[in-house]
C-alpha positions as CSV (number, residue, x, y, z in Angstrom):
1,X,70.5,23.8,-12.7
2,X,72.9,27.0,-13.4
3,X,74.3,29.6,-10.9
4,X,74.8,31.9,-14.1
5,X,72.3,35.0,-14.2
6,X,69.7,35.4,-16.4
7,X,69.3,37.8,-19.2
8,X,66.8,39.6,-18.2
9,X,65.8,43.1,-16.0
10,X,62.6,44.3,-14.8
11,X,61.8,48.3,-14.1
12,X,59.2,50.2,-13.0
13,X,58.4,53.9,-13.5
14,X,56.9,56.3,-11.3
15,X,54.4,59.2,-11.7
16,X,57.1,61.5,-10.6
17,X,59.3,60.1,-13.3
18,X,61.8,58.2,-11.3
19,X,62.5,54.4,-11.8
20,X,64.0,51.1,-10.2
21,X,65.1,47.6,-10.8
22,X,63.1,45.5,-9.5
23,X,64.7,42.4,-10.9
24,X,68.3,42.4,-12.9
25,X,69.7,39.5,-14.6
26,X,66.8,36.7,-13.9
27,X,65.7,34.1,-16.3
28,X,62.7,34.8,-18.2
29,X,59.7,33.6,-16.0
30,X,61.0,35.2,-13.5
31,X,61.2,38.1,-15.4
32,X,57.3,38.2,-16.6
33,X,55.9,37.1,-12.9
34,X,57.9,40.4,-11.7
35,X,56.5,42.7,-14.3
36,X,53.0,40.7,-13.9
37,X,53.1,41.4,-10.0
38,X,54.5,45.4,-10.4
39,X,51.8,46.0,-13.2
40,X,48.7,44.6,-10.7
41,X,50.3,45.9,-7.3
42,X,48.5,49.0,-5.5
43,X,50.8,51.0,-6.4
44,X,50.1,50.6,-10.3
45,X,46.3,50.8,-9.6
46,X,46.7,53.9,-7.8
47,X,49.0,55.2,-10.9
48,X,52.0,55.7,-8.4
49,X,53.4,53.0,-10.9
50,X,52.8,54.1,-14.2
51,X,55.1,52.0,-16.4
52,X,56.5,48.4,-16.5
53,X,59.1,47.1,-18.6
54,X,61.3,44.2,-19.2
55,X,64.8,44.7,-20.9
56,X,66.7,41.9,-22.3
57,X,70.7,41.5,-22.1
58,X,71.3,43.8,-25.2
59,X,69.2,46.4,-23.1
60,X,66.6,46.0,-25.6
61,X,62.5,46.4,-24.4
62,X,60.7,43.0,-24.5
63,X,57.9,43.7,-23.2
64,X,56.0,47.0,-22.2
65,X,52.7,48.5,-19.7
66,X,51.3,51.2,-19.0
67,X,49.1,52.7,-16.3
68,X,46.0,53.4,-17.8
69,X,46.8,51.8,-21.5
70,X,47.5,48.0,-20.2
71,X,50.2,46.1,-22.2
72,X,51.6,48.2,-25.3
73,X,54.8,45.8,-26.2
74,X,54.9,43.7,-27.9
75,X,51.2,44.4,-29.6
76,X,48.3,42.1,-29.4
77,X,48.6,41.3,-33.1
78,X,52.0,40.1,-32.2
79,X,51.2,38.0,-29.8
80,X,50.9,34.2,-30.6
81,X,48.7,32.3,-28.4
């Protein structure tokens, strides 16, 4: 096991436009349970929250919801599974 961060950072958005880290520098899964628990939170279903994104280490969007529209990044027809 590493001490050495993780590449990626979770943010979520608010209705009155302001945002936070709620995760910096954490390893991937960690990463996508964050976003999974601040997308589904009563907060987001009450569209206080109404944006979810995870970043990677080039400060690049990985991944991408919105209140009201669900998951927008990467696009279904991107998504292998």
């Amino acid at each position: 096991m590493t001490d050495a961060p993780g590449e990626f950072s979770v943010f979520q958005f608010f209705d009155d436009g302001s945002y936070e880290p709620v995760r910096k520098r954490v390893d991937a899964r960690t990463a996508v349970l964050a976003a999974k628990h601040f997308m589904t939170s009563v907060a987001a279903r009450m569209g206080i929250t109404r944006r979810v994104i995870i970043t990677d280490g080039g400060d690049f969007t990985t991944f991408e919801w919105k209140y009201g529209e669900g998951i927008v990044f990467p696009p279904q027809s991107e998504v292998v599974g």
